[in-house]
C-alpha positions in Angstrom: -108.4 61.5 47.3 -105.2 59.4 47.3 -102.4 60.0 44.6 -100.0 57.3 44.0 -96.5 58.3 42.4 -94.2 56.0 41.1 -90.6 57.0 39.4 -89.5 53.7 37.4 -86.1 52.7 36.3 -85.7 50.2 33.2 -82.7 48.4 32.8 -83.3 48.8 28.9 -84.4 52.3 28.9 -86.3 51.2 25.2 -88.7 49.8 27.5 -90.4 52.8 29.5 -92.2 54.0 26.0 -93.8 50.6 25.9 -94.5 50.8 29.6 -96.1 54.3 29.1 -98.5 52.9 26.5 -99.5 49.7 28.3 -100.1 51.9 31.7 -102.3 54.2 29.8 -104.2 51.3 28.6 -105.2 50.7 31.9 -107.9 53.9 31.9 -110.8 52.5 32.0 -110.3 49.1 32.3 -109.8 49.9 36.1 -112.4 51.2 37.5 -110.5 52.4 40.8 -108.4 54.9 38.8 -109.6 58.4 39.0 -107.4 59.6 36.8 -103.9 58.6 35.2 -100.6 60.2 33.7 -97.7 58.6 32.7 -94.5 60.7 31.6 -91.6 60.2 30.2 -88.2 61.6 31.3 -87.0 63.8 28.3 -83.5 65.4 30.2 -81.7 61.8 31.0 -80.0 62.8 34.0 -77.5 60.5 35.6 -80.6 61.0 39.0 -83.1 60.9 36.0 -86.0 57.9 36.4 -87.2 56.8 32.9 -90.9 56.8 33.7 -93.4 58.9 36.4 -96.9 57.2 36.8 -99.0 59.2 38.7 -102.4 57.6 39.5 -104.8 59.0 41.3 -107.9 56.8 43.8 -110.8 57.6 46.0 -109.5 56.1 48.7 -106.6 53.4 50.1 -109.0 50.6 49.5 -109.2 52.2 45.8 -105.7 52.0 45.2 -105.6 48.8 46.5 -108.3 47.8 43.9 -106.2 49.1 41.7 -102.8 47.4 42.2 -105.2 44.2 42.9 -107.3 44.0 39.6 -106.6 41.8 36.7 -105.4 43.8 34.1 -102.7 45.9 36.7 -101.5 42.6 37.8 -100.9 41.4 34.0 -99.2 44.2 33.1 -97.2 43.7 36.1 -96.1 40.5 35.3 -95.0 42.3 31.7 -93.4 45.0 34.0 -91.4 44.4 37.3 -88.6 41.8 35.3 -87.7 44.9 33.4 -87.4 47.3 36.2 -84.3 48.3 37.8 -85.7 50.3 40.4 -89.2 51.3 41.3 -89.7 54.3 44.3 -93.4 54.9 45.6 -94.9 57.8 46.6 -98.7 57.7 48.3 -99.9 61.1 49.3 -103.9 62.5 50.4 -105.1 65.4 48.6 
């Protein structure tokens, strides 16, 4: 198993709860996604990121399904123009 984290920074912090809903939209419409939780940050730290994704694939060549399929790549399109920062973390399990 591969788990893919990813802390997100919005430069309108009004956007990470609309981010939240359309990334959990994305269970099962992608098939390559084991499993997926999307958080919010609730202490707003000045090191705080707005939004943790945490996805989780069978393999690499799952999570590149993933970040390769349709309806991620639309809702990436919706995404990355609002992001200040983005940080990845890909880990086996």
């Amino acid at each position: 198993m591969l788990s893919h984290v990813v802390l997100m920074t919005f430069t309108d912090v009004d956007d990470a709860a609309k981010a939240k809903d359309l990334l959990e939209g994305l269970v099962g419409a992608v098939p390559q996604v084991r499993t997926l939780q999307a958080h919010l940050d609730e202490l707003h730290t000045p090191v705080s990121a707005h939004l943790c994704l945490i996805t989780t694939h069978e393999d690499e060549a799952d999570l590149r399904g993933y970040q390769e399929h349709p309806a991620h790549l639309e809702l990436a399109q919706w995404l990355r123009p609002r992001l200040a920062a983005r940080v990845v973390v890909d880990y086996g399990n």
